[in-house]
GURO-765130 format. One line per field, with one value per residue: residue number from 1; residue in one letter; x, y, z of N, C-alpha, C in turn. Coordinates in pm, whole numbers. Each point is the difference from the previous one (the first is absolute). Layout:
BEGIN
nr <- NUM, ... $
rest <- a, ... $
nX <- X, ... $
nY <- Y, ... $
nZ <- Z, ... $
caX <- X, ... $
caY <- Y, ... $
caZ <- Z, ... $
cX <- X, ... $
cY <- Y, ... $
cZ <- Z, ... $
// end
This chain:
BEGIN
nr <- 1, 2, 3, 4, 5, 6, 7, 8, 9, 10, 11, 12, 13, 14, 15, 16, 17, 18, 19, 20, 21, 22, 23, 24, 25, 26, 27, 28, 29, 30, 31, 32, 33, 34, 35, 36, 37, 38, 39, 40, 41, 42, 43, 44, 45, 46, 47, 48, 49, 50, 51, 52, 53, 54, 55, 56, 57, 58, 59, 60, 61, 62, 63, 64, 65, 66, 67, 68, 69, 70, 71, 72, 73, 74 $
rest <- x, x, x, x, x, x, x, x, x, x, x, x, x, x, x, x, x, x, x, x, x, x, x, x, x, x, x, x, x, x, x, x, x, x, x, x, x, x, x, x, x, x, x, x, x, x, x, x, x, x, x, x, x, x, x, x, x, x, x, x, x, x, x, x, x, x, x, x, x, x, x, x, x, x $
nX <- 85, -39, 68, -40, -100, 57, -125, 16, -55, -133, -93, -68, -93, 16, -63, 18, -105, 7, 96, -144, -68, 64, 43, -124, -11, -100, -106, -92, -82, -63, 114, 56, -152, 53, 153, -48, -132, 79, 66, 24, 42, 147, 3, 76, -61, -145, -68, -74, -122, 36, -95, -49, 69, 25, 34, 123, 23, 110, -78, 21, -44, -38, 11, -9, 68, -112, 125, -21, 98, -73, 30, 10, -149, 66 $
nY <- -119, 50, 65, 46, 60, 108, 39, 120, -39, 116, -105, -55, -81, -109, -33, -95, 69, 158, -76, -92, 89, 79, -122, -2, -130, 78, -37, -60, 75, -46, 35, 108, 57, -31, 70, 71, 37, -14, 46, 100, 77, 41, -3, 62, -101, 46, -36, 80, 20, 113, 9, -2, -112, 86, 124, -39, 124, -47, 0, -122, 27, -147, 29, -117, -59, 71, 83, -3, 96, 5, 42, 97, 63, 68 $
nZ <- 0, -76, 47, 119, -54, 17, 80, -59, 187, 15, 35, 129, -115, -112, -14, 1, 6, 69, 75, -24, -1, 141, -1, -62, 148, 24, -48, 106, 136, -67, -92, 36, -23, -80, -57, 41, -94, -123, 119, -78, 29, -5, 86, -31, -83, 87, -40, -61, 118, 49, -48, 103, -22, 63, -98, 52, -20, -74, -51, -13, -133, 33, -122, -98, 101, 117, 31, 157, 74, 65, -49, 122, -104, -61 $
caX <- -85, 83, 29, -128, 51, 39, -132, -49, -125, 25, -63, 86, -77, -76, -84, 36, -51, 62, 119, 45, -69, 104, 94, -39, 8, -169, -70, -53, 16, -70, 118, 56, -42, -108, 102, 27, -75, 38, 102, 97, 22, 39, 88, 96, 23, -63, -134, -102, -111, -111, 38, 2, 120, 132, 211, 73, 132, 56, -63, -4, -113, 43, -66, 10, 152, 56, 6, -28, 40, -64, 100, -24, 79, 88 $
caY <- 119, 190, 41, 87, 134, 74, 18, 100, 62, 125, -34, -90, -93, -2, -120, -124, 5, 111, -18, -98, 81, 69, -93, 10, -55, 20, 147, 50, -63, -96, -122, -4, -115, -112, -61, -55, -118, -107, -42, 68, 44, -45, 133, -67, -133, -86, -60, 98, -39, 94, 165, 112, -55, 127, -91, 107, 12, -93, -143, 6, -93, -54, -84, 27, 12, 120, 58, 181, 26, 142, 83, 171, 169, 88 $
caZ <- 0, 22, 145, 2, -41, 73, -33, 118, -10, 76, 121, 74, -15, -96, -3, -102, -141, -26, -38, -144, -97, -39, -80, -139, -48, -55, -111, 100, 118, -29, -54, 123, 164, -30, 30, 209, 84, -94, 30, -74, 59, 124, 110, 96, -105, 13, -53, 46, -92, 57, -48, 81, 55, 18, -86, 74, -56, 29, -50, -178, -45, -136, -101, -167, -53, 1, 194, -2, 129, 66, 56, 18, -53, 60 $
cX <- 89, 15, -109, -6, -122, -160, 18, -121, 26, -53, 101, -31, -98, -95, 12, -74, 12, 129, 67, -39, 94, 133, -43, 16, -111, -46, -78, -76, -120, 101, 33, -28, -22, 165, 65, -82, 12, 150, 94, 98, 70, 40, 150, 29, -86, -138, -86, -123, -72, 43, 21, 153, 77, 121, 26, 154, 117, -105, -3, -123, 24, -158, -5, 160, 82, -11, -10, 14, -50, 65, -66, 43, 88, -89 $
cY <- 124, 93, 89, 143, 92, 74, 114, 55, 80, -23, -84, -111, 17, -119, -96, 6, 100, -34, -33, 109, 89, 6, -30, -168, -117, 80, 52, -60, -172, -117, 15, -137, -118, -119, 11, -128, -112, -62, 39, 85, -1, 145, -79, -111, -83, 59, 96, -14, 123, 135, 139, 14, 109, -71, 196, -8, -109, -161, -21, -50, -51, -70, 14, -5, 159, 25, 145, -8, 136, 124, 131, 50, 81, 188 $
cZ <- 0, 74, -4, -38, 157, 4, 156, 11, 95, 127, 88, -39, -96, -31, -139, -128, -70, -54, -128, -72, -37, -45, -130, -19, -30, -25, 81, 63, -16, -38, 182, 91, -124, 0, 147, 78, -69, 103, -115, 76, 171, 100, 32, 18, 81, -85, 73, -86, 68, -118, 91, 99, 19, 25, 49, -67, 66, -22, -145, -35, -154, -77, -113, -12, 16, 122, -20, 128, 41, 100, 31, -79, 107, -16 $
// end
């Protein structure tokens, strides 16, 4: 898998389906919940099935062969 690319958000906490969305790596929030509750989707390389799930900077999220590490805007 490819090292993760780098996803700054401005909050303390973003929620798992927002996340994928804002990563562009769904089109929107309906694919969202429909590949989390498919078990697609991991945090931190375990298996997430809640969309409302808060991912806090320093967590990665992987799916589709793609990472994204959440990091504080500056």
């Amino acid at each position: 898998m490819p090292e993760p690319v780098d996803l700054p958000i401005r909050d303390d906490m973003i929620r798992l389906g927002q996340l994928l969305k804002l990563a562009s790596l769904v089109d929107d929030g309906s694919e969202a919940r429909a590949v989390i509750e498919a078990g697609e989707v991991t945090v931190d390389g375990v298996v997430e099935t809640r969309r409302g799930r808060q991912v806090v900077p320093g967590m990665t999220v992987a799916y589709a062969g793609q990472q994204v590490r959440v990091t504080a805007s500056r």
